[in-house]
Steps between C-alpha positions, in 0.01 A plus 500: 500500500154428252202744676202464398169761606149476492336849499183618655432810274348815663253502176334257273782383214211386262350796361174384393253223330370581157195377426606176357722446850817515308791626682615843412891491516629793700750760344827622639350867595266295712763227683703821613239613697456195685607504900579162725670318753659200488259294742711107445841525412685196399897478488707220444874451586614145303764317642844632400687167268804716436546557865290271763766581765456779768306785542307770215499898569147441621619256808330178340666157436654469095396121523115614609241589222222753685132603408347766684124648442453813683140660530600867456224643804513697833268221767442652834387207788349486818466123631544307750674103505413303777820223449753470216722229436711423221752213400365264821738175383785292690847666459839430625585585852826640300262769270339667784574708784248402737397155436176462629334791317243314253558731196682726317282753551237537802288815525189513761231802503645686242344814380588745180407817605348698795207665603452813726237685684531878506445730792142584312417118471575508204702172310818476284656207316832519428539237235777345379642553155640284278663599135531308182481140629617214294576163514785306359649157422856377407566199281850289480698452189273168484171762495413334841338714745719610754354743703179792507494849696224722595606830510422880536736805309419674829267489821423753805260443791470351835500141554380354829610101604618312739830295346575143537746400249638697199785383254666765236692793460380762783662780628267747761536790649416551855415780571548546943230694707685376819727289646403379806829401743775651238599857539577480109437859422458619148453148397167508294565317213609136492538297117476165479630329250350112444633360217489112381268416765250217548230450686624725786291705774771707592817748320779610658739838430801601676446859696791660390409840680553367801879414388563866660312436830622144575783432300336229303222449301238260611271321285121592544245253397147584404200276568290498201171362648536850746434731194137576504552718155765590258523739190547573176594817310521448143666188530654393178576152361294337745403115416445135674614210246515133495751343344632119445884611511664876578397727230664872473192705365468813304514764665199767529544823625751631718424270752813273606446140485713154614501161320177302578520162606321212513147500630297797525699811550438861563721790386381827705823758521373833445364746718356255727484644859343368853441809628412616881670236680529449864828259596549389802701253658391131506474364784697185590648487147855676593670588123826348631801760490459605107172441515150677635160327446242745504160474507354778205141561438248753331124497505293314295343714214126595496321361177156458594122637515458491877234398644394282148842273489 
């Protein structure tokens, strides 16, 4: 791997002007006082011609060349998105789960962040907080452009939304206030793993607690549009992609991370709970015999200077 830096030093490296504005070169005794940070970081990983078959130590592709910058900075938001959609174009009924969603990706009133009034009046944001973001593209053996990422090393905050379509590598953690109609005691935490999915509005698990209680395990589905908010708590290797063919990307942080495929595609594994949920069961649905469709919901997020917005 080639890195490159540019540094931001914490004091002047030219010492001075003379007179005659000729540069005054600076000694060694002087460099090794010098402080910085790396503020851009540039690495490189070429494609490998010994070996363009399988996979390197770092999870990526052998027959994929990648470039990633990466601004080395701690950015804390507060915003709010009214409507996001991303990768709105015609795809096989065969590619997607739920054929009429419009996009890969469909996010309405999203907000980063919350805000809170104190007992005194008083108001809080809780921002969220992003680390060392970067952005990165892959090139073929042919140096064509295969595929870009926006990513962050790691991420914590609150994220309000209301979901209509998402397609990636997501597993949540639910994490059960109550479940209305189910005498399910000491069930409180409920993973969901939703892998190779697109354009979805729903994941699925199997509740294998209940394997005691009932003698089987039925399969719990989780509406995504019924999540008013969801978490993150240092989240690692957290990205959304786009790529022309499935690209295996490097991997950053300890985050685990699945292939990405075509289209836009998010990769959010880590430490990424819905917390407070109240399930109940839907009505009219009926799971089936393996099966239970609940209905599973939290509140929508406050992220707003009431009474301005």
């Amino acid at each position: 791997m080639k890195r490159f830096a540019i540094l931001c030093a914490g004091t002047a490296l030219i010492r001075a002007f003379s007179a005659s504005a000729d540069l005054q070169p600076i000694g060694d005794d002087v460099l090794s006082d010098m402080t910085g940070q790396s503020a851009i970081r540039i690495d490189e990983i070429p494609i490998d011609l010994n070996n363009t078959t399988g996979i390197r130590a770092d999870g990526s592709d052998r027959d994929q060349g990648f470039t990633r910058i990466t601004i080395g900075a701690d950015i804390e938001l507060n915003a709010n998105i009214d409507r996001t959609v991303i990768g709105k174009r015609p795809r096989p009924d065969s590619e997607v789960e739920i054929p009429e969603l419009e996009a890969d990706v469909i996010l309405n009133n999203v907000s980063l962040g919350t805000i809170t009034r104190a007992d005194d009046g008083s108001i809080q944001m809780n921002n969220f907080k992003v680390r060392d973001p970067y952005i990165e593209i892959a090139r073929n053996a042919d140096n064509q452009l295969t595929g870009v990422r926006l990513g962050f090393k790691e991420a914590s905050g609150t994220i309000g939304h209301e979901i209509v379509s998402l397609s990636g590598d997501i597993t949540a953690k639910a994490y059960v206030d109550e479940i209305v109609g189910l005498n399910l005691s000491g069930l409180n935490l409920i993973e969901y793993p939703y892998n190779h999915n697109t354009r979805t509005n729903r994941i699925s698990t199997e509740l294998q607690a209940l394997q005691s209680i009932l003698g089987w395990s039925p399969t719990l589905t989780l509406h995504l549009g019924e999540l008013g908010h969801t978490t993150l708590n240092g989240t690692q290797n957290l990205y959304l992609g786009f790529q022309s063919e499935e690209i295996n990307y490097p991997k950053v942080g300890a985050g685990p991370q699945g292939t990405a495929h075509s289209g836009f595609w998010l990769n959010l594994q880590d430490n990424y709970d819905a917390p407070n949920l109240e399930i109940s069961l839907a009505t009219g649905t009926g799971g089936g015999l393996f099966g239970i469709d609940l209905v599973s919901r939290n509140e929508r997020v406050n992220n707003s200077f009431s009474p301005y917005f």
